[in-house]
N, C-alpha and C positions, 0 to 999 in steps of 0.2 A: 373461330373463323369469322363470325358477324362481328366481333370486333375489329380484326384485320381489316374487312373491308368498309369499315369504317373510317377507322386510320389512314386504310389511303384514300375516302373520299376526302379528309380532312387536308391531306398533302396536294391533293389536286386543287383542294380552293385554294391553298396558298401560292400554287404557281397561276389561278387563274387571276388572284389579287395581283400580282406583277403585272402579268400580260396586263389588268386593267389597268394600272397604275402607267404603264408606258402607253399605251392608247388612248386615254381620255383626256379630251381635251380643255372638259370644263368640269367643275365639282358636279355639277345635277347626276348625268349620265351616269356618272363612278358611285352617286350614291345607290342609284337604284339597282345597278349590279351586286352590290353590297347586299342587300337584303333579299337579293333572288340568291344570289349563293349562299347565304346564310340559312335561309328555309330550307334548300336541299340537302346543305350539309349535315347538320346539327336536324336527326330526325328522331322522334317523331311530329316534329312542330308542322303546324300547321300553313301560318305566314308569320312574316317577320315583317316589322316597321322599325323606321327609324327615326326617333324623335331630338328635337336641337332647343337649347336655346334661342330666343328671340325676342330685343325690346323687352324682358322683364318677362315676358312667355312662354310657351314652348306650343309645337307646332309639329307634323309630321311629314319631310319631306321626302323619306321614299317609303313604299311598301311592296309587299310581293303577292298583295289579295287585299279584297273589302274586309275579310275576316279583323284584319291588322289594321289595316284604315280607321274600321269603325271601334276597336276595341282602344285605340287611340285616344279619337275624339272623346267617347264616354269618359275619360279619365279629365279629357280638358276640360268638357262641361261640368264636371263634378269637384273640379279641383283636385281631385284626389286618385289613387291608385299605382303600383305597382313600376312602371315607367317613371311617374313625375316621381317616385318617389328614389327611383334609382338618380334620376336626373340631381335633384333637390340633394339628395344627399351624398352620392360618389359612390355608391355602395351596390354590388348584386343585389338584387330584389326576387325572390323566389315563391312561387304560387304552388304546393302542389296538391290543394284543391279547393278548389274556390267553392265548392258545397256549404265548406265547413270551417272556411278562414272569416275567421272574425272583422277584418281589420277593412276598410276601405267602403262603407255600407253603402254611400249611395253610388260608389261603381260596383258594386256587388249585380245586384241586382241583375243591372243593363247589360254586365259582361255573359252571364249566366242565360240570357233569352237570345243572347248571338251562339250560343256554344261554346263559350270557353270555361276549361275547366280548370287547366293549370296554363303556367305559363314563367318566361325566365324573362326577369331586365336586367342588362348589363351597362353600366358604364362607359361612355367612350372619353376620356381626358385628355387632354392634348394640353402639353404645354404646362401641367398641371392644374389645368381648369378642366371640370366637365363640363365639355359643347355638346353632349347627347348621349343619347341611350339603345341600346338595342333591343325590340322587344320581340320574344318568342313567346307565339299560341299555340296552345294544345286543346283539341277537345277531348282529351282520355285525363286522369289525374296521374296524377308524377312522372310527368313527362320528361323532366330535365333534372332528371338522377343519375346517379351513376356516369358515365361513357357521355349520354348527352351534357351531361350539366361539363365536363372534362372537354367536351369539343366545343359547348358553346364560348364557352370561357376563353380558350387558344384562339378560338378565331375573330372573338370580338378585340382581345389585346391585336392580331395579326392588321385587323381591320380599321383599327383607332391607330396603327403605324401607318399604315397605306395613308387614313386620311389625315395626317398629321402631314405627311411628302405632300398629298396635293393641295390641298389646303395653302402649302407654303409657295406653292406653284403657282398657283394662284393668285397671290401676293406679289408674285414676281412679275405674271402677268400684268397685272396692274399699273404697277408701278413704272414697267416699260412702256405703256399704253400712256399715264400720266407724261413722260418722257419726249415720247412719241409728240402727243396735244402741245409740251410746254414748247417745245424747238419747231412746229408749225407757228406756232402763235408768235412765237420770235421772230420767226423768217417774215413774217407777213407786214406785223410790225417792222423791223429792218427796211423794206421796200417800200413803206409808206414816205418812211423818217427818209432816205433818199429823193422820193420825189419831193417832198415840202421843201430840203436843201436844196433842188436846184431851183423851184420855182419863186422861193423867199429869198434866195441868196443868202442863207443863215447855216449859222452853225447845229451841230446835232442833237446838243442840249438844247436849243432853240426851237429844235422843230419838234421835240417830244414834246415842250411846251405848249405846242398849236395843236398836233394830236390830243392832248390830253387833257385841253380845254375844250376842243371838238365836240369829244367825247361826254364831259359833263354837259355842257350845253345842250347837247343831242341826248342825254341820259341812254347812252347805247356804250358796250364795250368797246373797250381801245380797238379791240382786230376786228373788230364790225369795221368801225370807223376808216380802219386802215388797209382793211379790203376794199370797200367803198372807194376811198382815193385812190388805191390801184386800178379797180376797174373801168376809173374815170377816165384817166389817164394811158390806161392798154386798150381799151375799149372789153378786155377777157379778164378770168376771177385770176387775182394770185395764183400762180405753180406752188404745190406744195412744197417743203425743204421734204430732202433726202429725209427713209426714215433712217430712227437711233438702231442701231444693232450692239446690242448687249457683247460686251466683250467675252472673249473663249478662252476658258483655262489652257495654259498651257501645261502639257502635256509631259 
């Protein structure tokens, strides 16, 4: 029976991972959901963090308590421990009891006078790279045997799908936002290069010319320069261009 209802709290994070994944609108949010659900689910853990690469780094940007915040950082000041080690090398990382595990000394120590006694890191890969780790704290030893080590595992793979979607969403974001900025900066440009032509009586490679010597001489960007001339001229800033709208699959 304690395993049953295990299993469906296991099936519950997987539809609350959806619900997150269609609601969140920026990666942060969706991370720290990540490791509140994770703590609850995968128990008897204590708190869950979740640590990424960064610049040559790594760094933790969500957790579900200071238990996990601070059992983090000891690994980062120390170089060494159980996380970076998952991270560094792609592979589960398993503590089940840091009394009596040899390996990690000077985060031994520090993990030990927070209360951790076991603890699980899992790999997150995307893309075939590992972008982070998940870590589970325990203060009792062998915490993530059996049923937990079996749920942490499903849901870290469940969890490193989810953020692979947004992640890529993300990208998308971007890029439309890039999009967005490039065909502003076009329009703005566009409306300058028209007023130069009718005030120079010049052609439109002519007047990008005058723009674009403006510009260096003024050591300011082109749609600086080419707002400026508009406002000179309307006495009001440039109208922005319509924005880009991503096109929609058809159906």
């Amino acid at each position: 029976m304690v395993s049953d209802a295990a299993d469906s709290r296991l099936a519950s994070a997987y539809g609350r991972l959806l619900t997150l994944l269609a609601d969140s609108l920026h990666v942060d949010p969706f991370l720290d959901q990540i490791v509140r659900v994770a703590a609850e689910v995968v128990t008897p853990a204590v708190a869950c963090g979740l640590t990424v690469r960064r610049d040559g780094g790594a760094f933790t940007v969500a957790s579900s308590g200071d238990l996990a915040a601070q059992g983090d950082e000891i690994q980062y000041g120390a170089d060494e421990g159980p996380c970076l080690e998952a991270l560094r090398r792609g592979r589960i990382v398993e503590v089940d009891d840091l009394r009596e595990d040899g390996r990690w000394c000077r985060y031994r120590e520090h993990a030990l006078r927070l209360g951790i006694v076991s603890s699980l890191s899992l790999p997150m890969t995307v893309e075939r790279e590992t972008v982070g780790a998940l870590n589970l704290y325990a203060t009792r030893p062998a915490a993530f045997t059996g049923t937990a080590r079996r749920h942490a595992e499903a849901f870290a793979a469940q969890g490193t799908a989810a953020l692979t979607i947004i992640l890529r969403q993300a990208d998308q974001a971007l890029l439309h936002q890039q999009l967005t900025d490039a065909m502003a900066s076009r329009s703005v440009i566009d409306q300058a290069l028209g007023v130069l032509m009718g005030q120079q009586r010049c052609t439109a490679t002519e007047a990008f010319a005058l723009l674009r010597q403006a510009s260096q001489h003024r050591n300011r960007k082109l749609r600086d320069v080419a707002s400026e001339i508009i406002t000179q001229v309307s006495g009001q800033s440039p109208q922005p261009a319509p924005g880009f709208v991503a096109p929609r699959h058809q159906m």
